[in-house]
Residue, then its C-alpha position, 0 to 999 in steps of 0.5 A: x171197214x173201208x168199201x172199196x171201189x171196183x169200177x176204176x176211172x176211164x182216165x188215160x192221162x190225155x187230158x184235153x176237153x172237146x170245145x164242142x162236145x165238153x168231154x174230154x177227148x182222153x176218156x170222154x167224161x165231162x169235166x163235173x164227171x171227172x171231178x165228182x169221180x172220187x166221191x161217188x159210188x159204182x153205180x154211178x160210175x158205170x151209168x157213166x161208163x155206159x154212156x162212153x161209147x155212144x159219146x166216142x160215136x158222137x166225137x168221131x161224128x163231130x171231128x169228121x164234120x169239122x174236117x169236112x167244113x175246113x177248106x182243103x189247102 
């Protein structure tokens, strides 16, 4: 029988990679995360999962930065 997986993707169909942090911007998984996603097990999904929310900090960090260094019109 067929294990079924519970922990579903964090993928909200906005796909685009941060050049600075690597993650994509939608769901914030690397692009190895994302492939690998299908292949492994709950336990490895959620260590991701987990991760998400200090890594949407550290995006929001480095965006402000970036508009801070960008010379105002």
């Amino acid at each position: 029988m067929k294990e079924w997986r519970v922990v579903a993707t964090p993928c909200n169909n906005v796909c685009r990679i941060d050049d600075a942090s690597g993650w994509c911007v939608g769901c914030l998984r690397t692009l190895g995360e994302i492939a690998a996603w299908a292949s492994v097990d709950d336990d490895e999904r959620r260590a991701v999962l987990a991760e998400l929310p200090a890594r949407r900090e550290q995006l929001r960090s480095l965006r402000r930065d970036r508009s801070e260094e960008s010379p105002s019109p």
